[in-house]
C-alpha positions as CSV (number, residue, x, y, z in Angstrom):
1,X,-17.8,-0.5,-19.1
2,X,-18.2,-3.7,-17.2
3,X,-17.9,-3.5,-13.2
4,X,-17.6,-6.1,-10.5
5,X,-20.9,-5.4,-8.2
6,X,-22.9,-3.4,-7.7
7,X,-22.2,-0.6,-6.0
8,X,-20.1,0.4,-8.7
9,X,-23.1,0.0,-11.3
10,X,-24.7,2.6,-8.9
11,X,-21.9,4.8,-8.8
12,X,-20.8,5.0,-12.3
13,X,-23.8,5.0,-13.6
14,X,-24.2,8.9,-12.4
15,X,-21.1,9.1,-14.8
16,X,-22.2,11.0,-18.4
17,X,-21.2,8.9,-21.3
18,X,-20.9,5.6,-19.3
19,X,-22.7,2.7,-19.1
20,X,-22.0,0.5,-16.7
21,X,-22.7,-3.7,-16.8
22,X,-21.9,-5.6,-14.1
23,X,-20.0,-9.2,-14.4
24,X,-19.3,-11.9,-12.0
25,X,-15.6,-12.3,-11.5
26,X,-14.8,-15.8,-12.4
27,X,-18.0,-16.5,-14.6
28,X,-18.3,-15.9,-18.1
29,X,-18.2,-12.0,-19.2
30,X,-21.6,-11.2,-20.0
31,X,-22.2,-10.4,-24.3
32,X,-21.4,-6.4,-23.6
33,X,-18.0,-7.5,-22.6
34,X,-17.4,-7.2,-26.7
35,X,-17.9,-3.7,-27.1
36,X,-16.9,-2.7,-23.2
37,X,-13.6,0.1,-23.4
38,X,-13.3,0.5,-19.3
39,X,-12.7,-2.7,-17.4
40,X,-12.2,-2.2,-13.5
41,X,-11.1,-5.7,-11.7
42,X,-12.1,-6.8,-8.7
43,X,-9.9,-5.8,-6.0
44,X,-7.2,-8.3,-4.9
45,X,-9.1,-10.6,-6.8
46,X,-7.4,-13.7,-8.1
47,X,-8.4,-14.1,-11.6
48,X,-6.3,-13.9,-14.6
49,X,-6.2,-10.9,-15.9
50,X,-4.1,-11.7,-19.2
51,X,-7.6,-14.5,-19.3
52,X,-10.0,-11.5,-19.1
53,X,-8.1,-9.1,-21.2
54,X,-8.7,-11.8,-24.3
55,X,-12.4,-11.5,-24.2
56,X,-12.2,-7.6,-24.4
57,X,-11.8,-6.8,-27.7
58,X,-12.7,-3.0,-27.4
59,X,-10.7,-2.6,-24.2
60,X,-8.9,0.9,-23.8
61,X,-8.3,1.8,-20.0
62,X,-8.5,-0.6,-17.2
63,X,-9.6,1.3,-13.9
64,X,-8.0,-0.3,-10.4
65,X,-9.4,0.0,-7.2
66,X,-6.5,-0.6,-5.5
67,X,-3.4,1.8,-5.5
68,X,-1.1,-1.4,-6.0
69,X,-0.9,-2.0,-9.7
70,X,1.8,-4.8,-9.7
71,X,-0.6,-7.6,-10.7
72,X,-1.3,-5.2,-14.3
73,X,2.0,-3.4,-14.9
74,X,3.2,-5.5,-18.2
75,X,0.3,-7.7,-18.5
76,X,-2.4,-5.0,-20.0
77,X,-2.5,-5.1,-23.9
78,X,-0.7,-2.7,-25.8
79,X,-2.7,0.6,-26.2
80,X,-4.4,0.0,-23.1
81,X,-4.5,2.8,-20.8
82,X,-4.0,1.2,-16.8
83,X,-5.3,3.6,-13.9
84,X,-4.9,3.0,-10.5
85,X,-7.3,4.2,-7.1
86,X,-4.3,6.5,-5.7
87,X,-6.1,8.8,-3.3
88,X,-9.0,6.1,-1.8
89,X,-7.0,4.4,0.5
90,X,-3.8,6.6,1.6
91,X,-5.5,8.2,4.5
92,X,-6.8,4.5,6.1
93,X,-2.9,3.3,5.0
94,X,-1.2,6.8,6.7
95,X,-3.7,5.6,9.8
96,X,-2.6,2.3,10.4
97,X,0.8,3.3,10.0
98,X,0.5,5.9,12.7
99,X,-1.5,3.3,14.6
100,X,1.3,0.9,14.5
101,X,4.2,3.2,15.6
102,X,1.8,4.5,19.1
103,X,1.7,0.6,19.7
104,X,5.3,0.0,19.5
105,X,6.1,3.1,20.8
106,X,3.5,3.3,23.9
107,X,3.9,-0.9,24.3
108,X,0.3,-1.2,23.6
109,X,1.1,-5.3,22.9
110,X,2.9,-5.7,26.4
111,X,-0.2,-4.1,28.2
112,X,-2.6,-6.2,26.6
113,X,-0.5,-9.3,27.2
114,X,-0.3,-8.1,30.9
115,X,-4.1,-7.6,31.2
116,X,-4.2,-10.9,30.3
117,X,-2.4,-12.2,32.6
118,X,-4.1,-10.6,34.7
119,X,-0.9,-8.8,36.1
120,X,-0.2,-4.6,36.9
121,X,2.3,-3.6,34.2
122,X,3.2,-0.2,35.2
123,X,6.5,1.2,33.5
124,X,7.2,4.0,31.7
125,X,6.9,3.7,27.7
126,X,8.8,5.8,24.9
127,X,6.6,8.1,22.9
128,X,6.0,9.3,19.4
129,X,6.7,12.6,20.2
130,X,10.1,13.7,18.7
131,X,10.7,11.1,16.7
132,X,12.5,11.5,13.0
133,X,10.7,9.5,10.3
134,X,12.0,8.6,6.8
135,X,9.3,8.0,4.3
136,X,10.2,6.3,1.3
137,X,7.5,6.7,-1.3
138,X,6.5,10.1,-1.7
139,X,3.3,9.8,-3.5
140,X,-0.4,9.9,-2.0
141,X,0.1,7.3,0.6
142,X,3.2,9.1,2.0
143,X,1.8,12.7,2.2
144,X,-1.6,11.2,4.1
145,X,1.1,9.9,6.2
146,X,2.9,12.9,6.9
147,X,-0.3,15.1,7.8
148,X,-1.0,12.2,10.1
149,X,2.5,12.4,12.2
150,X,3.1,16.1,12.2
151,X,0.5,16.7,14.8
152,X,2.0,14.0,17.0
153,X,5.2,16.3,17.6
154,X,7.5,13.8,15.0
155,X,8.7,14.9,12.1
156,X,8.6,13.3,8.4
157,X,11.1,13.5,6.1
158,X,10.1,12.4,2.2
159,X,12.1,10.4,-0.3
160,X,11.2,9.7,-4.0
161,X,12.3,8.2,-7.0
162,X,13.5,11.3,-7.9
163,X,14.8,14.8,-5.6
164,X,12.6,17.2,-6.1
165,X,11.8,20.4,-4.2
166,X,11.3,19.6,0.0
167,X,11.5,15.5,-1.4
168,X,15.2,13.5,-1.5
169,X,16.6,11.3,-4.1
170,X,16.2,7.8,-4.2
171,X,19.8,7.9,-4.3
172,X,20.6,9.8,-1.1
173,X,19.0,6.3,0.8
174,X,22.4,5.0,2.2
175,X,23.5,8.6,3.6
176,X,19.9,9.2,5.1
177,X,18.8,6.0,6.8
178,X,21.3,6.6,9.8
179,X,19.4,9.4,11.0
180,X,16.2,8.5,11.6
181,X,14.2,6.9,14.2
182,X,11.4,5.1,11.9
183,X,11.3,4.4,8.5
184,X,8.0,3.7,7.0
185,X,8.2,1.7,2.9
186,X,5.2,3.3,1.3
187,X,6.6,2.5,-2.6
188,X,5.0,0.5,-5.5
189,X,6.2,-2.7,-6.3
190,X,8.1,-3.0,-9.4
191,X,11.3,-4.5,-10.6
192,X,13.2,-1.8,-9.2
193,X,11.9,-1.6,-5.8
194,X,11.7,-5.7,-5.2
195,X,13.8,-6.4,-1.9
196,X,15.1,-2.8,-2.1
197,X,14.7,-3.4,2.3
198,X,18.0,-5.3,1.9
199,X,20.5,-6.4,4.3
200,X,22.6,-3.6,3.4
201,X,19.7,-0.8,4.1
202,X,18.7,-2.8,7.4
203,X,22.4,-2.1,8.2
204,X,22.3,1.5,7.6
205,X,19.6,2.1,10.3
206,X,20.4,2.9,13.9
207,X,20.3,0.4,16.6
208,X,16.5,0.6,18.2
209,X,15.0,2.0,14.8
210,X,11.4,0.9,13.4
211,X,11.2,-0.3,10.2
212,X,7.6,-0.2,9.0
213,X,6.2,-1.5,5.3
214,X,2.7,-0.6,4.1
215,X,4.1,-1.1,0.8
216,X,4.3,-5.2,-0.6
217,X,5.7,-8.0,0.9
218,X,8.3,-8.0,-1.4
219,X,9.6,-5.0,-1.0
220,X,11.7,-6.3,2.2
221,X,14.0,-9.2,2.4
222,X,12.2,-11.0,4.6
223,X,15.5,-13.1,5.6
224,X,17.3,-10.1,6.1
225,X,14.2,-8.5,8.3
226,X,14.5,-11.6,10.5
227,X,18.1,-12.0,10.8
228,X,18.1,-8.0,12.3
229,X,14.8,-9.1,13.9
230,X,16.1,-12.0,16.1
231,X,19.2,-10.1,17.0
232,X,16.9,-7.8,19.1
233,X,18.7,-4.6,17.4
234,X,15.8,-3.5,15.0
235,X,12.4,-3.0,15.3
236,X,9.4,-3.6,12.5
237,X,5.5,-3.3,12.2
238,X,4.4,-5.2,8.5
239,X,1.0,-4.8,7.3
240,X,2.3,-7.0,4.3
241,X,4.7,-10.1,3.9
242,X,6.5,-12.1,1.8
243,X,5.5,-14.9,1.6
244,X,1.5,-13.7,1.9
245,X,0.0,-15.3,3.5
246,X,2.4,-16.7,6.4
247,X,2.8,-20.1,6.8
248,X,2.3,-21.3,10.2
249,X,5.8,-22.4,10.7
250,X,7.3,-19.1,8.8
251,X,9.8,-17.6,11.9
252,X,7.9,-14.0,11.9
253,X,5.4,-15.7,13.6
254,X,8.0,-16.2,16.7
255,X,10.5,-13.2,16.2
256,X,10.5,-10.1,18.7
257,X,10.1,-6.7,18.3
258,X,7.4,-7.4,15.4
259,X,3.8,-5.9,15.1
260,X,2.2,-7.7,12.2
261,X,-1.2,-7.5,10.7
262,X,-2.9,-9.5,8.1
263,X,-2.6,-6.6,4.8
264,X,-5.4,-4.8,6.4
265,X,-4.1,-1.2,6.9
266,X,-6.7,-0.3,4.0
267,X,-9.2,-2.4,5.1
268,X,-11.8,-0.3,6.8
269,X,-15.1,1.0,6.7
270,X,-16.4,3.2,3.9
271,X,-12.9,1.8,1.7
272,X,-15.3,0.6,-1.1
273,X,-16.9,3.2,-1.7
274,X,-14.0,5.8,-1.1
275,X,-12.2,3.4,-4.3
276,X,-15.2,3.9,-6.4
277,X,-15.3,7.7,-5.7
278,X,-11.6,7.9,-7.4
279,X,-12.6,5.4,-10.1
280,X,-16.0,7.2,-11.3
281,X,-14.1,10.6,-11.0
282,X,-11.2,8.9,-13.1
283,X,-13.6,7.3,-15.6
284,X,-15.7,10.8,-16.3
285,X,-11.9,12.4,-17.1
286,X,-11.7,9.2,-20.0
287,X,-15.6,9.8,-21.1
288,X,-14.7,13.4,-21.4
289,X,-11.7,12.4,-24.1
290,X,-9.4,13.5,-20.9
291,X,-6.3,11.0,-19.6
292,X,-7.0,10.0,-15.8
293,X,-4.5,11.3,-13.6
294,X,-3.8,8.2,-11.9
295,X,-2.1,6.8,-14.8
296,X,0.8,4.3,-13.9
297,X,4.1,5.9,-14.7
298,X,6.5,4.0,-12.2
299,X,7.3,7.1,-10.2
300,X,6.4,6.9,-6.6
């Protein structure tokens, strides 16, 4: 199996029935590449992948170490088996989210800006205690995120793509978003779920709310997020944009009532090697003649 550094050669190569060769993302594959069945990619890494994929004749599962899979979905061959790192970086994503809520909430960005200035801010804050959050994506990402609230005193209620017991519909969107004081986007991005943060689902939430995505960029009409935005009547905290990055003239640089940060929420210490955890525990279930469990099946 061919990996990008080496840590992962370290890891995986405690893994029985796998021997792991590192390449240089970029360079040319190195002459194992011809015989290699595991490929894992470089995270967020721009290269090609339909340009790698041609040198891998042998190729039969390629291992991410992201839980984003959008770059891969319809672009690995055909009999090609594409796993991603669900369970690595939920917990850091579930963090930041909770982060970013106690900074709106608790106006953590007005008491910096205060100190400053140099100037006494006292005033009394809202809290995150009480507070009703919808979370769309109920995979990994969203249950880290819901362990993470409950002790706050809020409450998290899950949608899917599909109801299933103590998780809504898809489908039951429009009737829900009313309700709820946050929203947190924690989906996949696929065809289905592009701009699915529309106009008409910015509309549907109550005056005040938070809208928060830890999801893709793309996932939210960014036009529509600014035109609610700039009206004062919504709320938002993005970890991820669209277009990414911003442009220094883009207007979410300038809009109120936004807490933005640079698509770090899984960028942390140890993140690395919590990734290569899921991938050497994934690639021992494929050396074994088993299917990973992380296979990409669109639900979410």
């Amino acid at each position: 199996m061919l990996v990008p550094d080496d840590l992962g050669v370290r890891v995986l190569s405690g893994v029985a029935g796998v021997r792991p060769v590192r390449y240089e993302p970029g360079a040319p594959l190195p002459a194992e590449a011809a015989h290699a069945e595991v490929l894992v990619p470089k995270f967020l890494h721009s290269t090609d992948p339909t340009e790698v994929f041609a040198q891998l004749p042998a190729l039969k599962l390629v291992q991410l170490m992201s839980a984003g899979a959008e770059r891969f979905v319809g672009v690995v061959p055909d009999g090609v088996l594409l796993s991603t790192c669900r369970g690595a970086h939920g917990g850091s994503t579930a963090e930041w989210a909770i982060g970013a809520l106690l900074a709106i909430y608790r106006d953590f960005p007005v008491f910096e800006r205060a100190r400053q200035e140099r100037r006494w801010d006292y005033h009394k804050t809202d809290t995150l205690q009480d507070k009703r959050v919808l979370v769309v994506g109920a995979g990994d990402l969203g249950e880290q995120f819901r362990r993470r609230l409950e002790p706050f005193g809020a409450t998290a209620t899950m949608v899917g793509r599909t109801a299933r017991p103590g998780v809504h519909g898809v489908d039951e969107l429009p009737d829900l978003l009313g309700g709820f004081d946050a929203v947190l986007v924690v989906v996949p991005l696929t065809a289905e779920t592009t701009r699915m943060v529309d106009a008409k689902f910015l509309a549907r939430m109550p005056d005040g709310a938070i809208l928060v995505n830890a999801a893709r960029g793309p996932v939210v009409d960014t036009d529509a997020l600014v035109a609610e935005l700039r009206s004062g009547r919504l709320r938002a905290a993005l970890d991820v944009t669209d277009p990414e990055p911003l442009p220094a003239d883009h207007p979410l640089w300038s809009v109120p009532g936004l807490f933005l940060t640079p698509h770090v929420a899984g960028t942390c210490t140890g993140n690395t090697e919590r990734a290569y955890a899921v991938v050497a525990a994934e690639v021992a279930r494929f050396a074994r003649g088993e299917q990973p469990v992380n296979l990409v099946r669109g639900d979410y």
